[in-house]
LUMLUM-338932 format. One record per residue: residue in one letter; x, y, z of N, C-alpha, C in turn. Coordinates in steps of 0.001 Angstrom, whole numbers, plus 500000, padded with zeros to 6 digits. Layout:
N
AXYZXYZXYZ ...
***
This chain:
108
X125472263987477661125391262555477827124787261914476580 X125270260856476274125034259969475284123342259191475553 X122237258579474360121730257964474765122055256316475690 X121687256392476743121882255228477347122179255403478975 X122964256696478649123137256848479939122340257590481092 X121399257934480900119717257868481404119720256940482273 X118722257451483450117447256069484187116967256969484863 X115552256064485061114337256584485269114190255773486856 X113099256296487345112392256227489074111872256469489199 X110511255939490142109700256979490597109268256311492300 X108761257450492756107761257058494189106947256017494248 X106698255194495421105789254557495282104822254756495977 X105122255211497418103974255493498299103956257091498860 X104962257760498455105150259460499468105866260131498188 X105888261313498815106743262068498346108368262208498836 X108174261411500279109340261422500710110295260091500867 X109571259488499869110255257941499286111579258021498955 X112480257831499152113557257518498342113839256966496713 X114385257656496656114877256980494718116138256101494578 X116638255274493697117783254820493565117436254578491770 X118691255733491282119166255329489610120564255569489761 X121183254711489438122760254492489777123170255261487809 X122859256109487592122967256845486193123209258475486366 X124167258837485376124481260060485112123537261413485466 X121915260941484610121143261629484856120035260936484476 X118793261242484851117670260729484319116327261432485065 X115729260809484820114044261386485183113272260696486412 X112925261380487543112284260979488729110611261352488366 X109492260199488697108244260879489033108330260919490354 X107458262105490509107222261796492461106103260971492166 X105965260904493483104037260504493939103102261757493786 X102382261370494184101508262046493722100437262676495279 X100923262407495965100473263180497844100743264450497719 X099728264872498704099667266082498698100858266688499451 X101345267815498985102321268828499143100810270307499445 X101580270649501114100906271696501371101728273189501131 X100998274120500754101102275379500416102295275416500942 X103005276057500082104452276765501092105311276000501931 X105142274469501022105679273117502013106874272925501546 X108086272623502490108958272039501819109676270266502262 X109402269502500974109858268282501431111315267537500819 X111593267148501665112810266278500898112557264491500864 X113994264042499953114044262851499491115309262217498623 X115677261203499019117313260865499123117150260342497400 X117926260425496888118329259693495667119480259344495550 X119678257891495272120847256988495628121286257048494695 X123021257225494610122812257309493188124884256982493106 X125241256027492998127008255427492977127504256539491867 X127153257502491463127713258205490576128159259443490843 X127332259679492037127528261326492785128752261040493874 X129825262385493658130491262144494171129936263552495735 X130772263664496620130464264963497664130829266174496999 X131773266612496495131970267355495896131360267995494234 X130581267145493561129560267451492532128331267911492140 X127947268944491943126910269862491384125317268675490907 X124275268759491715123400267778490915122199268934491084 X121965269029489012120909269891488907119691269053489045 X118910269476489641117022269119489479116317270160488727 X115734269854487524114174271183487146113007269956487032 X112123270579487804110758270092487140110413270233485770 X110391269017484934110420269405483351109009268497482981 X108179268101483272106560267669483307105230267400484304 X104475267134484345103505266511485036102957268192486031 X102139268108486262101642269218487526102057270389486763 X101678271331487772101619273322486930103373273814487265 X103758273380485823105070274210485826105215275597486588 X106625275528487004105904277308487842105888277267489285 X104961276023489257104694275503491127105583275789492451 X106811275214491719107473274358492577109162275083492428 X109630274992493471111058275357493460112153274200494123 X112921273700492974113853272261493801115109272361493918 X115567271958494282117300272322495169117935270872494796 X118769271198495176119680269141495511121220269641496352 X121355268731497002122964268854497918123452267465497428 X124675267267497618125404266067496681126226266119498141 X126164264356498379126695263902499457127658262402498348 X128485261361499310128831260510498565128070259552497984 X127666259305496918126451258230496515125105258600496409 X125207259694497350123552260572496815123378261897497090 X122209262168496843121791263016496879120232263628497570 X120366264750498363119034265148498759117998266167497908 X117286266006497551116422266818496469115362267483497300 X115400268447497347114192269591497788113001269692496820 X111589269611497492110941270238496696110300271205497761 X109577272431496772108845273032497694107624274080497054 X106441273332497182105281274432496676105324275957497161 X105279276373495825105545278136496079104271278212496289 X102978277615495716101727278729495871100778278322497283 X099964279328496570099266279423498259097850278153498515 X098032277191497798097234275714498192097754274350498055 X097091273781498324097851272260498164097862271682497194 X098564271605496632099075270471494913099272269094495681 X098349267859494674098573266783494826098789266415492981 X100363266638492495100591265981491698101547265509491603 X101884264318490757102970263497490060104406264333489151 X104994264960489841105446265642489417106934264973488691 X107315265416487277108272264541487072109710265748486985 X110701265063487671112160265562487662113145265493486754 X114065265999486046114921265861485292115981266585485957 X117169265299486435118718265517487569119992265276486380 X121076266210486297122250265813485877123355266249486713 X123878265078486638125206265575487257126633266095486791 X126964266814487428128221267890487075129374267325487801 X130336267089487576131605266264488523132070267931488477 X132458267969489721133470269000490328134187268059491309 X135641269301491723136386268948492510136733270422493401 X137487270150494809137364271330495272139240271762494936 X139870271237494419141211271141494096142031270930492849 
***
């Protein structure tokens, strides 16, 4: 992707806030609530670019102990659900920031 085609989001009150960046790819902060040990939460990201059939990567690429956390995503029409989930054995309360791109596939 070219510069521009980026956007940014973040949480305002949860971790299980919803996002909306209507962009290719860009960068999510979460909030910053606590996530318990071995927790797993989700959270919709709206997004007119994802189709059902398209691949949307998530890595945690700043904020909080790299390592932490393991994130997923499922691609529905217009969005997407993003997994997070603390691997270790206490509670992390950080701001964790996301970096999502999307992959257009087709099943045909």
């Amino acid at each position: 992707y070219a510069t521009g085609a980026g956007g940014t989001g973040s949480q305002s009150t949860a971790k299980t806030d919803a996002v909306t960046i209507n962009k290719p790819t860009g960068l999510i902060t979460m909030n910053a609530a606590a996530l318990n040990a071995a927790t797993i939460i989700s959270f919709t990201l709206t997004n007119s670019t994802i189709a059902a059939t398209d691949h949307v990567i998530v890595t945690h690429v700043s904020g909080g102990t790299l390592g932490a956390y393991t994130v997923t995503a499922s691609a529905s029409a217009g969005s997407s659900t993003i997994y997070v989930r603390n691997n270790t054995g206490g509670s992390l309360s950080e701001a964790i920031v996301l970096r999502f791109s999307i992959i257009k596939s087709v099943n045909s």
